[in-house]
DRENLUMTI-784362 format. One record per residue (C-alpha): x, y, z; residue in one letter. Coordinates in nm, 4 decimals. Each point is the difference from the previous one (the first is absolute). Example, Ala and Ser with C-alpha at 12.3 -4.5 7.8 and 13.67 -1.06 7.14 Angstrom:
<pts>
PT/1.2300/-0.4500/0.7800/a
PT/0.1370/0.3440/-0.0660/s
</pts>
This chain:
<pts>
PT/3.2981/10.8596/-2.1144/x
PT/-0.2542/0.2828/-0.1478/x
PT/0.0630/0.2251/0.2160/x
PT/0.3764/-0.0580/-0.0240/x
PT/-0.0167/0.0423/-0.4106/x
PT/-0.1992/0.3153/0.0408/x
PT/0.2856/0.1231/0.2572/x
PT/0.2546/-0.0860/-0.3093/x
PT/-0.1858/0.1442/-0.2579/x
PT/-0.0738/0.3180/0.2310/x
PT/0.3552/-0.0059/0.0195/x
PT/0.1396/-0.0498/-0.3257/x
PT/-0.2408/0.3334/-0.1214/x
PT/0.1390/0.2064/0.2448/x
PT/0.3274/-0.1041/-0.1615/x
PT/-0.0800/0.0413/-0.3608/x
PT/-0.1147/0.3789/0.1261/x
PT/0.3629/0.0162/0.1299/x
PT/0.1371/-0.1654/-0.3416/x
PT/0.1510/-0.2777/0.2133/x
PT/-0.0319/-0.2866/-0.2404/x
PT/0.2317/-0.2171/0.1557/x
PT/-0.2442/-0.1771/0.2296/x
PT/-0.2621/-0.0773/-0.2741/x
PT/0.2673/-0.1182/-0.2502/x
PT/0.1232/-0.1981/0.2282/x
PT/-0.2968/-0.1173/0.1395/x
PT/-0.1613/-0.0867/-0.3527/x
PT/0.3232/-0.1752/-0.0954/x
PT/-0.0153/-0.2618/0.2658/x
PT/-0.4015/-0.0352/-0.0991/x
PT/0.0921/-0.0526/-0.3621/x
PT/0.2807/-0.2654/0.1597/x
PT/-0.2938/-0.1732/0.1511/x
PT/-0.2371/-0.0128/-0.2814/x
PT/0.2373/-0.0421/-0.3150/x
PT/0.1113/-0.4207/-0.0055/x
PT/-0.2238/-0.0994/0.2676/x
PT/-0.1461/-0.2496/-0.1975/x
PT/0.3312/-0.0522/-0.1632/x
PT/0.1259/-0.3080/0.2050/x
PT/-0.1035/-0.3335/-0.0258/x
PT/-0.2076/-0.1707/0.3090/x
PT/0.2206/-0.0743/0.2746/x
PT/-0.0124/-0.3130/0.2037/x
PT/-0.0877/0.1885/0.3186/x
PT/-0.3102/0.2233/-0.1778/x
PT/-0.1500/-0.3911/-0.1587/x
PT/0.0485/-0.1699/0.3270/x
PT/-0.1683/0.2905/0.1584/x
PT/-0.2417/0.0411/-0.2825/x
PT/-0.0754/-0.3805/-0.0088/x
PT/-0.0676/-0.0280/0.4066/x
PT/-0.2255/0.3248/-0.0516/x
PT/-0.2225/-0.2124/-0.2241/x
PT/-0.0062/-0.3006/0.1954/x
PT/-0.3518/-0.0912/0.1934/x
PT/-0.0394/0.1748/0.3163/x
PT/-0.0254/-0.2928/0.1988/x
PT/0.3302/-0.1546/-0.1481/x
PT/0.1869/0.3738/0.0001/x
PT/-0.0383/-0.0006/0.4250/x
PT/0.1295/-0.3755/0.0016/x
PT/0.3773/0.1510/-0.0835/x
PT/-0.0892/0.3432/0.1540/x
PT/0.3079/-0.0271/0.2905/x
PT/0.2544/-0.0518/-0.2739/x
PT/-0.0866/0.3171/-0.1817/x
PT/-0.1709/0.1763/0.2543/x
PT/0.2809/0.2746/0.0079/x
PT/-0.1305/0.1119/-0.3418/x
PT/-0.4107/-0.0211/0.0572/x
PT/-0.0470/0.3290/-0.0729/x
PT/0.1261/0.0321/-0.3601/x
PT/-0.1749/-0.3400/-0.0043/x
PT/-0.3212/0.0637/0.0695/x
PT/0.0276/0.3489/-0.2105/x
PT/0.1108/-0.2091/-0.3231/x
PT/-0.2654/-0.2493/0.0789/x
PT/-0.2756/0.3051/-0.0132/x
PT/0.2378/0.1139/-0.3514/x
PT/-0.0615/-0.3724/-0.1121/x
PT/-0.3703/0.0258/-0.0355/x
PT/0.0526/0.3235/-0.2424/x
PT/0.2779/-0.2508/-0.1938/x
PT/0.3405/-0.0996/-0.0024/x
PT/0.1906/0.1494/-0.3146/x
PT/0.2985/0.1472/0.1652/x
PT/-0.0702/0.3096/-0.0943/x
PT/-0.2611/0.0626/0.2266/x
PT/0.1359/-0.2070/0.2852/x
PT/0.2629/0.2285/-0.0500/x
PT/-0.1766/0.3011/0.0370/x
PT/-0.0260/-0.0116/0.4227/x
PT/0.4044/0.0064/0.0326/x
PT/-0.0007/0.2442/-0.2674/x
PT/-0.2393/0.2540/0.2044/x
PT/0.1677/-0.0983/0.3726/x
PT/0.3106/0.1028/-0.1762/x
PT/-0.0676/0.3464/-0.1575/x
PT/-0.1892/0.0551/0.3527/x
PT/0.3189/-0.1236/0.2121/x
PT/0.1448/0.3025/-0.2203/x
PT/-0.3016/0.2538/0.0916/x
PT/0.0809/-0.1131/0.3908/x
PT/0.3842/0.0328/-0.0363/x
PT/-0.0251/0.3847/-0.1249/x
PT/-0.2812/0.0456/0.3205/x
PT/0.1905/-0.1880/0.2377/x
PT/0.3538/0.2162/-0.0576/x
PT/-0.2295/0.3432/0.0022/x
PT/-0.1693/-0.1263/0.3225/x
PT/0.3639/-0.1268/0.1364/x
PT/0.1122/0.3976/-0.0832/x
PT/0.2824/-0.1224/-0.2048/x
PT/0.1276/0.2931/-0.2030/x
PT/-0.0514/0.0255/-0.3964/x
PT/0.3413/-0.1022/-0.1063/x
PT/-0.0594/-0.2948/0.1970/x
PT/-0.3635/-0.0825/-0.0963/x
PT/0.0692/0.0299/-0.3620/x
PT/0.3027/-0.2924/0.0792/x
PT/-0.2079/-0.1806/0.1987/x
PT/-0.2506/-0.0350/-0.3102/x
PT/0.1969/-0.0468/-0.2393/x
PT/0.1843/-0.3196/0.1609/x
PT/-0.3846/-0.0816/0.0705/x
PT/-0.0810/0.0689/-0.4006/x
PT/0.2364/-0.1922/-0.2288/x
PT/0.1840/-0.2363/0.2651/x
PT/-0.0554/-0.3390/-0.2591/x
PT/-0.0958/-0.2181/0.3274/x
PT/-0.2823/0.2593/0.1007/x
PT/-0.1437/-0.0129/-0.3614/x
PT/0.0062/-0.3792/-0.0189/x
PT/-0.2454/-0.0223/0.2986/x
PT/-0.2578/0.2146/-0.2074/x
PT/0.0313/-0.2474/-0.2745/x
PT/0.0338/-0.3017/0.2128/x
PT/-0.3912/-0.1850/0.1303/x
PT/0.1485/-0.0731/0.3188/x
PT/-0.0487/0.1968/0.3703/x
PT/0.3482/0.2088/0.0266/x
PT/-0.1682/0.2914/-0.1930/x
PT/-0.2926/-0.0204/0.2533/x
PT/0.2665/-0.0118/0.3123/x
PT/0.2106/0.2484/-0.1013/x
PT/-0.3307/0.2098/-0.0388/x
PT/-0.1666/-0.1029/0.3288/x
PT/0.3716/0.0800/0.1616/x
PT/-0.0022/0.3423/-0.1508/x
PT/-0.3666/0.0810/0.0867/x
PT/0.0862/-0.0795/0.3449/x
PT/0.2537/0.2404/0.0439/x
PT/-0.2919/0.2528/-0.1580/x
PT/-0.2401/-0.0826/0.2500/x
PT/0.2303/0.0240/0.3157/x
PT/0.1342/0.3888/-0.1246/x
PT/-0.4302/0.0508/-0.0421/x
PT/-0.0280/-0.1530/0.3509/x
PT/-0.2841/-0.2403/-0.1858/x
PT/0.0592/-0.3141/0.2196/x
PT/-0.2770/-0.1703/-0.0627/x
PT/0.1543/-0.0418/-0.4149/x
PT/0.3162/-0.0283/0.1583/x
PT/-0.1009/-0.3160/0.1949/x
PT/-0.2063/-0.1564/-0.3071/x
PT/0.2968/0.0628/-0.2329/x
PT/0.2396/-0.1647/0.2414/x
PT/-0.2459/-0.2848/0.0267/x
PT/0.0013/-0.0269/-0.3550/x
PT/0.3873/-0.0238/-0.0464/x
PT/-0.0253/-0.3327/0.2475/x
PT/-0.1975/-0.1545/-0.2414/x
PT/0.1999/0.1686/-0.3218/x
PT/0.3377/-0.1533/-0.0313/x
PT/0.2062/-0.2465/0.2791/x
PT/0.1741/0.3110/0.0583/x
PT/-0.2821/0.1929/0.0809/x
PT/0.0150/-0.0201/0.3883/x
PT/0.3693/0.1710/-0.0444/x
PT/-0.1518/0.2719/-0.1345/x
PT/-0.3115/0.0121/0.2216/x
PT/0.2316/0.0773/0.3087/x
PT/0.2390/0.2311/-0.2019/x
PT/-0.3353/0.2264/-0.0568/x
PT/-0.0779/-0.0393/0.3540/x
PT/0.3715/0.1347/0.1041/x
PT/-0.0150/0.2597/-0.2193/x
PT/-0.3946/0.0942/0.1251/x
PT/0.1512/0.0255/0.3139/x
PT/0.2867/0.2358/-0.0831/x
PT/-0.2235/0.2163/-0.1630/x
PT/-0.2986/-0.0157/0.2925/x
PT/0.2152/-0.0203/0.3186/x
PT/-0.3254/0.1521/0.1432/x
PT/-0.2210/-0.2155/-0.1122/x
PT/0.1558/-0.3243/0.0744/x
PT/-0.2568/-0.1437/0.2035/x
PT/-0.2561/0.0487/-0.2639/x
PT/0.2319/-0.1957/-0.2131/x
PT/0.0490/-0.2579/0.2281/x
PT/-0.4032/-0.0580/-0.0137/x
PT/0.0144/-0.0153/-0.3944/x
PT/0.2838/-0.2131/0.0137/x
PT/-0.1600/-0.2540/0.1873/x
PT/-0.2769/-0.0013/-0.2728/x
PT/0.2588/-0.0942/-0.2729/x
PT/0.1667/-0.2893/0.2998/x
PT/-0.3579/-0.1404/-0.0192/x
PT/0.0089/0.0173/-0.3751/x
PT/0.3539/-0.1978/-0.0102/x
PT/-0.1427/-0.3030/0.2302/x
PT/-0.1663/-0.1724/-0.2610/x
PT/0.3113/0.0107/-0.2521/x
PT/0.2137/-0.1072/0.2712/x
PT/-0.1957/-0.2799/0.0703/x
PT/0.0427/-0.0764/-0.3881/x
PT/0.3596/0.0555/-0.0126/x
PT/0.0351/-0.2577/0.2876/x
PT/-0.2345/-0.2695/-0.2178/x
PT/0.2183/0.0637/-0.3114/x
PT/0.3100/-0.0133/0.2326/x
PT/-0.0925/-0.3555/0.1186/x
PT/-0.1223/-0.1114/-0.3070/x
PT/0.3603/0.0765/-0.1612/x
PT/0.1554/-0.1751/0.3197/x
PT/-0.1897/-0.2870/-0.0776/x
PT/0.0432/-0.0350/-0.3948/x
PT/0.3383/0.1584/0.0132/x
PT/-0.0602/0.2034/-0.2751/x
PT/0.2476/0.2913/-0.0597/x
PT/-0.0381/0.3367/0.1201/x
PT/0.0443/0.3848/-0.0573/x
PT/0.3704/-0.0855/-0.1012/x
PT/-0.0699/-0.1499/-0.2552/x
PT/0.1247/0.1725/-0.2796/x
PT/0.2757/0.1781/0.1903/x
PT/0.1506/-0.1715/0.2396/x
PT/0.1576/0.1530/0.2942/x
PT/0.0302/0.3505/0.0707/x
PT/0.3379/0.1550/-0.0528/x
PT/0.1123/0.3515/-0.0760/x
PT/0.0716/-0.1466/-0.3944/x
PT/-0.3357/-0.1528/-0.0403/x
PT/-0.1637/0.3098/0.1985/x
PT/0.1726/0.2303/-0.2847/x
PT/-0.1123/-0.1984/-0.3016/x
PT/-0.3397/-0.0174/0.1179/x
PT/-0.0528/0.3901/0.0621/x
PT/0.2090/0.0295/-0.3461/x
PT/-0.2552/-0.2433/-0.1282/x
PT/-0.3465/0.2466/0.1731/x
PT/0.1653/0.3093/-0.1158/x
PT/0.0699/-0.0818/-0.3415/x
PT/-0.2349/-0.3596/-0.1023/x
PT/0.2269/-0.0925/-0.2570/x
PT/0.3543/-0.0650/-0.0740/x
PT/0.2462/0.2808/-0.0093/x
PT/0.3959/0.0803/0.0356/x
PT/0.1566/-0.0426/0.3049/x
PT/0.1103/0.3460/0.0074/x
PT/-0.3262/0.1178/0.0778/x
PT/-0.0920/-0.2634/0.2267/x
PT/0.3220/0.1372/0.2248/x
PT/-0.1088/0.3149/-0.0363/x
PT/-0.3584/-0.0636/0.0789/x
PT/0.1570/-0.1882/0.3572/x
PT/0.2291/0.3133/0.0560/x
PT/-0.3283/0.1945/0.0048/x
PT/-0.2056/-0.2046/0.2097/x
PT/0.2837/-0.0800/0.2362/x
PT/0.0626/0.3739/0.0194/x
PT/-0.3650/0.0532/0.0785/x
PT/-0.0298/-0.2259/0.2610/x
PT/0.2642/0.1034/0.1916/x
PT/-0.0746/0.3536/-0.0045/x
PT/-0.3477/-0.0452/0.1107/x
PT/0.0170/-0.2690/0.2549/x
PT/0.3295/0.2350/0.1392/x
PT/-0.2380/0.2838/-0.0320/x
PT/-0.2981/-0.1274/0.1488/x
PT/0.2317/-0.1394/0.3301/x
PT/0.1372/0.3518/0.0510/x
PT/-0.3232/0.1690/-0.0107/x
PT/-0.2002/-0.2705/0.1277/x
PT/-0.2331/0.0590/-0.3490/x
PT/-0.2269/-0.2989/0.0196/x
PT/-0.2559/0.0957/-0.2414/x
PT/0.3481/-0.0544/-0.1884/x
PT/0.0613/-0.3408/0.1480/x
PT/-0.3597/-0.1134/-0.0965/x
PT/0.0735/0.0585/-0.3580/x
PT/0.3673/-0.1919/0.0681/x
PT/-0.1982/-0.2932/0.1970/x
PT/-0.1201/-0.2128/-0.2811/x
PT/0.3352/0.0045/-0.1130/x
PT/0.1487/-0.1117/0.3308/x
PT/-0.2918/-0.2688/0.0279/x
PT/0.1123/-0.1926/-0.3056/x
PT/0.3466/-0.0021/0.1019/x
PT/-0.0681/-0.1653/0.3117/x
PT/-0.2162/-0.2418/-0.1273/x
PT/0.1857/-0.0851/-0.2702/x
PT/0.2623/-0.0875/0.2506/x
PT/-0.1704/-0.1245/0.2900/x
PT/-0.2735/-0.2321/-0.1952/x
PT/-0.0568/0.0007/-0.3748/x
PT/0.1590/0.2295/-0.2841/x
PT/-0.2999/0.2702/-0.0471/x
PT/0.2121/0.2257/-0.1909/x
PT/-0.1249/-0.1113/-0.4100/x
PT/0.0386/0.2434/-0.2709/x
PT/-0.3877/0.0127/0.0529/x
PT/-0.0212/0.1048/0.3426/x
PT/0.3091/0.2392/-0.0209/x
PT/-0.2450/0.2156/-0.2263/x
PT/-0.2277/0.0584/0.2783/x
PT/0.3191/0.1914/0.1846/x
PT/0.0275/0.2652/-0.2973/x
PT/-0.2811/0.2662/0.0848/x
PT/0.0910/-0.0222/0.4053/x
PT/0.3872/0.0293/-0.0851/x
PT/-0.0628/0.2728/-0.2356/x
PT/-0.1767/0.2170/0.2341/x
PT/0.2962/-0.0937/0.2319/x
PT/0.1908/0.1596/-0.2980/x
PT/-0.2425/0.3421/0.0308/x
PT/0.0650/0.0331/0.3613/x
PT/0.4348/-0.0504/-0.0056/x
PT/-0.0105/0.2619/-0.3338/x
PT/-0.2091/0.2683/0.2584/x
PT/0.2946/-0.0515/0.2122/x
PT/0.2429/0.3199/0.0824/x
PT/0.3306/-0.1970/0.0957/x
PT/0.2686/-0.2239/-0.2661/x
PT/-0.2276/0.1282/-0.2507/x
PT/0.2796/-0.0685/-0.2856/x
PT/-0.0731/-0.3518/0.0315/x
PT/-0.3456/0.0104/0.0625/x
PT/-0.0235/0.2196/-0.3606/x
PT/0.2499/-0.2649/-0.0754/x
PT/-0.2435/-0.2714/0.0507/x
PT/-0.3080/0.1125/-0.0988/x
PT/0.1979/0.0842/-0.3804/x
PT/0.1057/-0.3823/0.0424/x
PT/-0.3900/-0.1311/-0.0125/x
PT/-0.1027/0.2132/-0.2462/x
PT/0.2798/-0.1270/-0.2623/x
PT/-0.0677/-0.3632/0.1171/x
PT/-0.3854/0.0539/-0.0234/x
PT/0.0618/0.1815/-0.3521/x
PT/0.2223/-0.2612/-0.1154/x
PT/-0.3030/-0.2263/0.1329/x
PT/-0.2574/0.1165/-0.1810/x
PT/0.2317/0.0184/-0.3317/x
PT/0.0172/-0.3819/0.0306/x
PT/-0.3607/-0.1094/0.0666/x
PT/-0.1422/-0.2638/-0.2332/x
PT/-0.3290/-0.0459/0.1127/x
PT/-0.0347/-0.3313/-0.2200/x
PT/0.2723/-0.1809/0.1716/x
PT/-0.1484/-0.0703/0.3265/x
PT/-0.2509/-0.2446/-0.1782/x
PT/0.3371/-0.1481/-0.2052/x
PT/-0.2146/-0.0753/-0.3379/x
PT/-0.2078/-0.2460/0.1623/x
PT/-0.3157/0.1523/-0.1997/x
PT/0.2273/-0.0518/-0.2905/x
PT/0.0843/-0.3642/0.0468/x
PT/-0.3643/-0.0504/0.0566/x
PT/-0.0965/0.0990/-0.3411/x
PT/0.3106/-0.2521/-0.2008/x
PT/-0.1937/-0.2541/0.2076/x
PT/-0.3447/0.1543/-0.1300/x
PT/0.1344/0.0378/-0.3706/x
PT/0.1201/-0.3773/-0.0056/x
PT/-0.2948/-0.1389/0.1479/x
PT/-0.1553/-0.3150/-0.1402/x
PT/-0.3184/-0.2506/0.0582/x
PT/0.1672/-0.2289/0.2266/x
PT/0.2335/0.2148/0.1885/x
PT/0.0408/-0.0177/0.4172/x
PT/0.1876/0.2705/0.2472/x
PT/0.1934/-0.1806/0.2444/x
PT/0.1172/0.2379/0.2781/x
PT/0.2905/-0.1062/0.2134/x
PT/-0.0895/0.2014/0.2577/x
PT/-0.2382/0.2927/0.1463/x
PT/0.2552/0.2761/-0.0643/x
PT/-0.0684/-0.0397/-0.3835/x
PT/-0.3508/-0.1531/0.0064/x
PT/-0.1677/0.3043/0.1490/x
PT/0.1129/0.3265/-0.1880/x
PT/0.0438/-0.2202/-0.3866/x
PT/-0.3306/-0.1743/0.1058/x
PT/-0.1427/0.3836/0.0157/x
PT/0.0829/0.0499/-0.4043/x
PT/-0.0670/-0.4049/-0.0828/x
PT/-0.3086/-0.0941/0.1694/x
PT/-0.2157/-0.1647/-0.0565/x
PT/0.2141/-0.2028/-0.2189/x
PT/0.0226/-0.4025/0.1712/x
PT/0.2771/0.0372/0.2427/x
PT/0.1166/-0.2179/0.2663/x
PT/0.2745/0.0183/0.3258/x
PT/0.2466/-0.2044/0.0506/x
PT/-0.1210/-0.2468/0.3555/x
PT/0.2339/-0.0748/0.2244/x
PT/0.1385/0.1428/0.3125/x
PT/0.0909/0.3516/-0.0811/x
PT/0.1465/0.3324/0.2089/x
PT/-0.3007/0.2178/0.0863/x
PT/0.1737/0.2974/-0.1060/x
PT/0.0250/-0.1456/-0.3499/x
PT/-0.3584/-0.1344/0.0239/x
PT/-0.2325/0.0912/0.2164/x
PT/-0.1411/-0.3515/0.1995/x
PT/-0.3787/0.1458/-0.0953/x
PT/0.0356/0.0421/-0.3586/x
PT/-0.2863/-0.1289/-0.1595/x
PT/-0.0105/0.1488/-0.3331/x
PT/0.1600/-0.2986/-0.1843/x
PT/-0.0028/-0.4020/0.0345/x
PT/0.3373/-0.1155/0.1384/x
PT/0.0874/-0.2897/-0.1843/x
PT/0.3486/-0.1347/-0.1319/x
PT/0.0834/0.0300/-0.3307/x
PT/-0.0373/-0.3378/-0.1616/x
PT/-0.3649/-0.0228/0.1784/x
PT/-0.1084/0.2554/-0.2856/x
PT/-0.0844/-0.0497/-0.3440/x
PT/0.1201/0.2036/-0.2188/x
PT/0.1082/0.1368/-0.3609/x
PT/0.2779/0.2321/0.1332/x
PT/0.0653/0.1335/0.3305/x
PT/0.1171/0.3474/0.0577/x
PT/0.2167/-0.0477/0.3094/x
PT/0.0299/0.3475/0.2503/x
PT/0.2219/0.0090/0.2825/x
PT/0.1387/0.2524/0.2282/x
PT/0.3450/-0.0699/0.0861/x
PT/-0.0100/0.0846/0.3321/x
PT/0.2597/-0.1559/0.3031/x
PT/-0.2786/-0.1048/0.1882/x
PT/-0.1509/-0.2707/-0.2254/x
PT/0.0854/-0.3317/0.2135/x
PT/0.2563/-0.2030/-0.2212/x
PT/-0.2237/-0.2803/-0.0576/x
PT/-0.2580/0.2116/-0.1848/x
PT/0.2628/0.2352/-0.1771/x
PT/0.2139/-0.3561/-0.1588/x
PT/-0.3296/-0.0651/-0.1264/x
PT/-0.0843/0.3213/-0.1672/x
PT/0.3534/-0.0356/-0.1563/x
PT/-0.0461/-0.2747/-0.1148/x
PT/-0.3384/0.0747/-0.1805/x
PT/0.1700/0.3025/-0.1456/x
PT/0.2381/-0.1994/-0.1397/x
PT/-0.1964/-0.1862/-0.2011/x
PT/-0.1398/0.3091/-0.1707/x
PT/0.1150/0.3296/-0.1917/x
PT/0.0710/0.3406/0.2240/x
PT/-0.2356/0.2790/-0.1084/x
PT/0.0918/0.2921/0.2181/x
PT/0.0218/0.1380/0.3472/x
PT/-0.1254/0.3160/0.1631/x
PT/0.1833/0.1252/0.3149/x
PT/-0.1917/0.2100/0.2147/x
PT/0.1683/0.2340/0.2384/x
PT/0.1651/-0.1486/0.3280/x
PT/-0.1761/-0.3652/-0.0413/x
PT/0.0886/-0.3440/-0.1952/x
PT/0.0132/0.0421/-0.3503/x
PT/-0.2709/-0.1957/-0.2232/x
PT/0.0767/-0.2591/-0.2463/x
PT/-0.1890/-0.1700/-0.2520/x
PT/0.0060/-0.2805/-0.2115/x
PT/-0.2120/-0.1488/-0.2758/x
PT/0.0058/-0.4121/0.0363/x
PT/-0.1769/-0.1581/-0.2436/x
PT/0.0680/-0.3868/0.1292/x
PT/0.1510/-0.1588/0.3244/x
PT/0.3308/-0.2337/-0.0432/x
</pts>
């Protein structure tokens, strides 16, 4: 990482000497992307479940390891964070760092792919302001650590360092579910690059197979368990695959907010465009350092079709700095270069547009605010009843350690998770109380029984606002100061 800032820096003087500013502008703009509103959001669900299992006791953390062992990395490097604190701003800070460093590695990688300048400076660019790319460095959860682990791979096979290679494909496994996808796209790619040398890579990749056994035997315990409980799995927010779902989803990566569906169609026009031209491209010349980049791609689709929908706005991120350098190697191209120019012009408008929209704050949708009515209103006597874990954990983060309770009963673990502890499950008339401030999420997944009943609680008391994070349930509350 050092070494490859020095390299940067090396580089970026020997173009101020030539008065090419370009680079560093751009380059400092995508930093300044990064730094500016990374704090601005509210706490996510995601970064307080994550934040609340790193603080759990050891002993009790490795009791529900197999269910989130696909993310023990970031895991265990919040849980060393925790014991520094956990004010979001400096939980914050490790995504924030992985992320201006996956933009160091993206500039290294495309000089050490020999992509031309034209196509370097598009390649960064995309890699600098694309919304999705900046909400990972202001996001406490692993993509900004796969996407950099991904990127440093491809650095390490061009160096011919294999034994970094190995470690950071080892790493990936336990990064993100999606992690092994990647793994074996950097091993296709190593092997493009290193036809040569493909027994030595064979040795190294058996180092990261060994690495893999233990999270496979992990996925297979959390596989069971789910077959057994019947809980709901990686489809759960968005159902099937389909080439409609598959295009809201990327809309929903690329941008992380709402926009016009003019510039969702164009943003599909440019990634269909771009995935035809490479994967044609990279069949004609039998390019598979090409098809490695394409493979994590291809991987979700056939999951997603075969199994379980893998394709999320979340993980459709991680395809953005492989697809992009995809992008660098079809603009180096010699033949239909109209529509290659064509394309490339096409994600920089959409990516320009992009970064013209990005509201920082919305990803958290007020839920900080909301906190602090609750906080202003507060009286002796008051209770927090959550409905669920969705809007226990992240209003719990600004409320604590105000006396809150959960609602008991059975309850999807995707709404709340079966081990959390943090607050006495009890029903609402077992409390005594003065007034009750009622928080739900209204999320699909809460069984019927238990969602009547937080209906009817709420009606029996006065609405006092809602937040709405981006892509999950919205969050209602409601002040109840006596039960019919």
């Amino acid at each position: 990482m050092l070494n490859g800032m020095n390299g940067l820096m090396d580089e970026l003087w020997r173009n101020t000497r030539r008065q090419d500013w370009l680079v560093i502008a751009i380059f400092a703009g995508g930093v300044l992307a990064r730094v500016l509103g990374y704090t601005a959001s509210s706490i996510r669900y995601d970064e307080a479940l994550t934040l609340y299992r790193a603080v759990l006791p050891f002993g009790e953390y490795l009791q529900h390891l197999e269910e989130y062992s696909s993310i023990m990395s970031w895991e265990l490097l919040i849980r060393l964070l925790a014991w520094g604190g956990t004010e979001l701003w400096y939980l914050r800070m490790a995504p924030l760092a992985l992320g201006i460093g996956a933009l160091v590695l993206t500039w290294q990688v495309s000089g050490q792919m020999a992509l031309s300048q034209p196509a370097r400076l598009v390649v960064l660019f995309l890699s600098a302001f694309t919304p999705g790319l900046l909400w990972i460095s202001q996001d406490a959860r692993p993509y900004a650590l796969q996407t950099f682990l991904f990127l440093l791979a491809l650095l390490f096979t061009h160096q011919r360092r294999w034994l970094g290679w190995a470690a950071a494909c080892g790493l990936m496994i336990y990064t993100h579910a999606v992690g092994p996808a990647f793994a074996l796209a950097s091993l296709v790619y190593a092997l493009q690059q290193n036809r040569t040398e493909w027994n030595t890579l064979a040795k190294y990749w058996g180092l990261v197979l060994l690495t893999w056994l233990p999270a496979g035997i992990l996925l297979q315990m959390n596989s069971a368990r789910q077959a057994v409980s019947g809980e709901v799995a990686a489809g759960f927010w968005t159902g099937s695959l389909t080439p409609g779902t598959f295009t809201w989803s990327f809309a929903d990566a690329f941008f992380t907010h709402a926009v016009a569906a003019g510039w969702k169609a164009a943003l599909a026009v440019a990634l269909a465009a771009s995935l035809i031209l490479s994967t044609w491209y990279a069949i004609r010349t039998r390019s598979f350092h090409l098809a490695g980049l394409l493979l994590p791609g291809l991987a979700f689709i056939t999951v997603s079709l075969s199994f379980t929908n893998v394709a999320t706005y979340r993980t459709l991120i991680l395809l953005m700095s492989p697809l992009y350098l995809a992008l660098g190697i079809l603009i180096d191209r010699r033949h239909l270069r109209i529509l290659e120019v064509g394309v490339s012009v096409l994600w920089l408008v959409v990516c320009a547009a992009g970064i013209s929209f990005w509201q920082p704050a919305e990803r958290g949708g007020q839920v900080e605010q909301l906190a602090a009515s609750v906080r202003a209103q507060w009286q002796e006597g008051d209770i927090i009843y959550y409905g669920g874990g969705l809007a226990a954990l992240p209003l719990d983060y600004y409320l604590s350690p105000r006396t809150s309770y959960l609602l008991d009963g059975t309850m999807n673990e995707n709404v709340t998770p079966g081990y959390l502890r943090l607050f006495p499950r009890l029903s609402l008339e077992q409390i005594p109380f003065k007034r009750a401030w009622l928080v739900f999420p209204e999320a699909r997944q809460i069984p019927p029984a238990q969602y009547a009943r937080l209906l009817r609680y709420a009606q029996s008391g006065e609405w006092v606002g809602s937040a709405v994070p981006f892509n999950e349930p919205p969050i209602q509350v409601y002040l109840i100061k006596a039960l019919p």
